[in-house]
N, C-alpha and C positions, 0 to 999 in steps of 0.2 A: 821634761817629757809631757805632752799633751795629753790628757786622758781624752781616749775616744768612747762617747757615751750616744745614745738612741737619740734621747734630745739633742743634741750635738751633730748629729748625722742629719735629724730631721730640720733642722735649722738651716743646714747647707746647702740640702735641697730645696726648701722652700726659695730660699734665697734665691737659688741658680735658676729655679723655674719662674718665678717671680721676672729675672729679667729677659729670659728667652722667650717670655710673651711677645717684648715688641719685635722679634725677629721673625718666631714660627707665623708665618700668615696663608692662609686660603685664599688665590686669586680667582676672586668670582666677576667673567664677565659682564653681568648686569650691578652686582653689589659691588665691585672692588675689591680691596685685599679685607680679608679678617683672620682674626686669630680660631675663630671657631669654623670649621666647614660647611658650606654653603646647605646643603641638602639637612643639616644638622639643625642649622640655626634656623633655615623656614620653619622645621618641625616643632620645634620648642618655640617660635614664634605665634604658629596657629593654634598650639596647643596655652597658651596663653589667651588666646580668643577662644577659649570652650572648644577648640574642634579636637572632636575623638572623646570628649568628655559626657559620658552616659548619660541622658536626659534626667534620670532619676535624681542625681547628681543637685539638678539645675532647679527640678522643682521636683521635691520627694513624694507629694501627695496630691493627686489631680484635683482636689478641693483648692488646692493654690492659686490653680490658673483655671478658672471655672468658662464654660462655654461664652462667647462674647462677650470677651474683658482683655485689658491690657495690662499690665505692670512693669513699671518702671525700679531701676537699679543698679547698682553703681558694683563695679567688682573688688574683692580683697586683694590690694597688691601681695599682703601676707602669705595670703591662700594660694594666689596663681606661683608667686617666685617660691613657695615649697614644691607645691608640684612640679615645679622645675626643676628643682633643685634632686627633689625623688629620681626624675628620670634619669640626670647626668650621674643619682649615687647607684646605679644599677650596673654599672661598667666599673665600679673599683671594687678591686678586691685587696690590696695590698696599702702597707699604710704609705708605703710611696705614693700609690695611686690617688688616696684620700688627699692627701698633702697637696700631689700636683692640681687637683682640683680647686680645693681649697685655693691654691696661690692663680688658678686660672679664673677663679670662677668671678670677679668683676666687673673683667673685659668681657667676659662670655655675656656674664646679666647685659653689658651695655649693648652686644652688639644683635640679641634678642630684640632689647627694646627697639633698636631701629629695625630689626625685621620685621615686629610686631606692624609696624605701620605700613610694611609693604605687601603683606598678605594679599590685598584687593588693592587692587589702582587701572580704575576705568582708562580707558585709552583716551593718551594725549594728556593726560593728568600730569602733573609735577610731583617729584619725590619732593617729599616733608620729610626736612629731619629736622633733629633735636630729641632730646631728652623723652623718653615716656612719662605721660603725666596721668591723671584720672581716668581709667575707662567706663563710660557708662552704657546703659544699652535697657532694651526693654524687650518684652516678651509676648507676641500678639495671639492670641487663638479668637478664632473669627472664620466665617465663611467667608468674608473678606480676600482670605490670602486664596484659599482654593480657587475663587470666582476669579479673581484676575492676580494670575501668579507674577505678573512684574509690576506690584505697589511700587510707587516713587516714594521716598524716605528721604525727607532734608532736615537738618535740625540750624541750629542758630543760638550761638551765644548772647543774645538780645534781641528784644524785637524789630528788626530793620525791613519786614517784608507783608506789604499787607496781606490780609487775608485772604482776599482774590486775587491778587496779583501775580500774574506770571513773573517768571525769573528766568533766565540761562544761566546765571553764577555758576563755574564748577565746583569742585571745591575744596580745591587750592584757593579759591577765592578767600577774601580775610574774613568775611560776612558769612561764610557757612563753616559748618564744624564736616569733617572729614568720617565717613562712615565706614569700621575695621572691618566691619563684618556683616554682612546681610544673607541668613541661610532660612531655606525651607527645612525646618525640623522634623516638619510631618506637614501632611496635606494641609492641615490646616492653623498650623503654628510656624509664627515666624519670630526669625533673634535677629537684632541688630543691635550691634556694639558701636557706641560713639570717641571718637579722639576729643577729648572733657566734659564737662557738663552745660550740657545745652539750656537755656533757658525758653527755647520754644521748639516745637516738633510737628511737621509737616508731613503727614500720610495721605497719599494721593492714589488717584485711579490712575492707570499708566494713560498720558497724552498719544495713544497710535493711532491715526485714522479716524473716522467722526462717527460719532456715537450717538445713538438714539436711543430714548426712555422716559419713562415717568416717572411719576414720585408719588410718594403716600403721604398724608395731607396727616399731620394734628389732629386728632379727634375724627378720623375717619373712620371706621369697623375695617377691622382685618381682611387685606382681600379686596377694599376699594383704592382703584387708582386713579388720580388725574394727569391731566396733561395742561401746562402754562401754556394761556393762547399770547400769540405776537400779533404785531400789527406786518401785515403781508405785505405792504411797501415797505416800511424801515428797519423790521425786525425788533422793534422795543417790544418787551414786555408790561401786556398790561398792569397797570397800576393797582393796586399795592405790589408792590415787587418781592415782601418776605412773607409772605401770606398767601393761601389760595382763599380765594372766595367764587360763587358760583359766578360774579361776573367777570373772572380773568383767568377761568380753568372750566376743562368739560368733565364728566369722569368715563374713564375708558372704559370701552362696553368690549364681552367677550363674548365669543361663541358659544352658542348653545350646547352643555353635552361637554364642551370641551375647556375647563379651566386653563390659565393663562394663557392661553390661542385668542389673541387682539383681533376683534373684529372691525377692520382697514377699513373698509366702507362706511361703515356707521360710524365710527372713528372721524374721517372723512369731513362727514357731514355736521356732525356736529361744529368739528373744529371750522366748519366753512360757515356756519350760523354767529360765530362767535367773536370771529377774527375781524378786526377792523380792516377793511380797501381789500379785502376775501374777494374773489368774483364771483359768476355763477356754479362756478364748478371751483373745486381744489387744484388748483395743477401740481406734476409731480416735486415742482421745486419750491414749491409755497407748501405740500404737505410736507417736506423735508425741512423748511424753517422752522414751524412749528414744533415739530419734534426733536430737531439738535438738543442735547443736552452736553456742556463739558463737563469733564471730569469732575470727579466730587473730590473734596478734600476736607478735610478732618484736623482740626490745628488741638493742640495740647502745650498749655502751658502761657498761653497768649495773654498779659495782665490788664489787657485793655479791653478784652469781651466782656466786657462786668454785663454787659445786656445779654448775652448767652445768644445772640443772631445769627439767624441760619443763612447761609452763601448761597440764596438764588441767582446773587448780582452774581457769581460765578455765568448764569444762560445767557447773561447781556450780550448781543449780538448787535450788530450793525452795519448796515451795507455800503461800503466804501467803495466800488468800482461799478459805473453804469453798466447797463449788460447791453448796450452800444458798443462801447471802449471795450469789454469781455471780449467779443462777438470779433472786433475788429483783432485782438490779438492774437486769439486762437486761430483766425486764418493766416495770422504772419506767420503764426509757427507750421502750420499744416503747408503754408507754402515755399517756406524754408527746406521742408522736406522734402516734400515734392512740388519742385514748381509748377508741373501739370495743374495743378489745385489753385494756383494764382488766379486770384479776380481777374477777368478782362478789362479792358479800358470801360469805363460808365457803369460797371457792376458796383455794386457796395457788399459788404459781408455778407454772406452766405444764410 
């Protein structure tokens, strides 16, 4: 005769539940079948990225993350799979219950971890799987974030991207690391979480539309601005290119009475004094060269800046299309539209 004992009973079940794992599954139409259900597993997926997890939590003492500074950080898998592990022991009460967990909880940790990667994914992006591996991520407070709420964030497992250099890589691409997480914490604090550890990190102005601005020079007094002059036929920047000096920059003059209100005229004039092939006046498309600035970008972690150089060559402009050839397309298109608009026979563009 068998003695039926607790342990004995508790063994039967572990076992039985053990294999009704691979049967019970959740069909989720974007994720597939899982053993854990779908709305369940995003949640303990995000909550594995810090979401819902008290800022206090993340940095205890504002001294940590002091006004414009960043800190970089890697998370405890320890730390994240308890708190996970806490939320799923809030729902057992019986020691069957503990048992079935226990006997579920492997396939649940694995099918987090692929949830964990699908939190965020830009459109048109490719699902990444495989294994969860290293999360890291850093911490910005900065007026930075407030000033322009969509920074671009790329990082890179090596350096393969120069400094000024544009990119389209998405990233699924092999060359970029995969970003879990990118949240506004508060106005002026931002968390992003990286899929491993990056070995370079790219914080950018968002590229929408063209931008105008000046910069404050090295050793200026608080408060002084200049503007890089161009040369008004090619758009080069005058020479030195990471440096301002007073012969390849004006300093912007403002309105009387009225702090940072640019006074445009006198602005103007200088830059018309200064500009090489300028004419006698500024026109509105040659004050607009002078002023373009792209986006600024900020590299961290880069082993090749041992010079510490500042990205002017970021303004490098250059005019590739005659404003003949411009002039001739803009009325293709206008008269694509409306053929009304068509040149006459002997006319030339408009």
């Amino acid at each position: 005769m068998t003695k039926i004992t607790s342990a004995a009973t508790l063994d039967q079940v572990t076992e039985y539940l053990t294999a009704a794992v691979a049967v019970v599954a959740d069909h989720d139409p974007d994720d597939g079948d899982h053993v854990t259900p779908g709305e369940l597993r995003r949640f303990l997926g995000g909550l594995r990225l810090l979401e819902g997890v008290p800022f206090s939590y993340l940095v205890p003492d504002a001294r940590l993350l002091p006004l414009e500074s960043i800190r970089f950080f890697y998370l405890d898998r320890a730390w994240t799979d308890a708190m996970t592990q806490g939320v799923l022991g809030v729902g057992t009460v019986t020691t069957a219950d503990r048992a079935q967990l226990e006997a579920m909880y492997p396939t649940i940790r694995d099918e987090v971890d692929e949830a964990e990667r699908f939190q965020r994914r830009p459109d048109g992006e490719e699902r990444l799987d495989g294994p969860a591996g290293t999360v890291t991520g850093f911490l910005l407070r900065s007026k930075l974030v407030s000033g322009w709420p969509n920074l671009h964030v790329r990082a890179y497992d090596r350096d393969v991207v120069g400094d000024d250099a544009l990119t389209t890589a998405a990233e699924s691409d092999p060359s970029r690391m995969k970003v879990l997480r990118m949240a506004r914490l508060a106005p002026a604090v931002l968390l992003v979480l990286f899929d491993g550890v990056p070995a370079v990190v790219h914080i950018e102005e968002p590229r929408q539309g063209i931008q105008f601005g000046v910069r404050h020079a090295d050793g200026d007094p608080p408060g002084q601005w200049r503007v890089k002059v161009r040369d008004a036929a090619t758009g080069t920047a005058v020479p030195p290119a990471t440096s301002f000096t007073d012969t390849n920059s004006v300093h912007v003059p403002f309105r009387p009475a009225a702090p940072g209100v640019i006074d445009m005229v006198m602005l103007a004039d200088r830059l018309r004094q200064k500009a090489p092939n300028a004419g006698p006046a500024l026109e509105s498309h040659e004050y607009a060269l002078q002023m373009l600035r792209f986006p600024y970008r900020q590299v961290f972690g880069d082993p090749d800046d041992t010079e510490n150089a500042k990205f002017y060559d970021l303004d490098a402009f250059s005019v590739t299309l005659a404003a003949a050839k411009w002039a001739g397309e803009v009325q293709a298109f206008l008269a694509q539209a409306d053929p009304s608009r068509a040149p006459q026979p002997g006319e030339g563009p408009a």
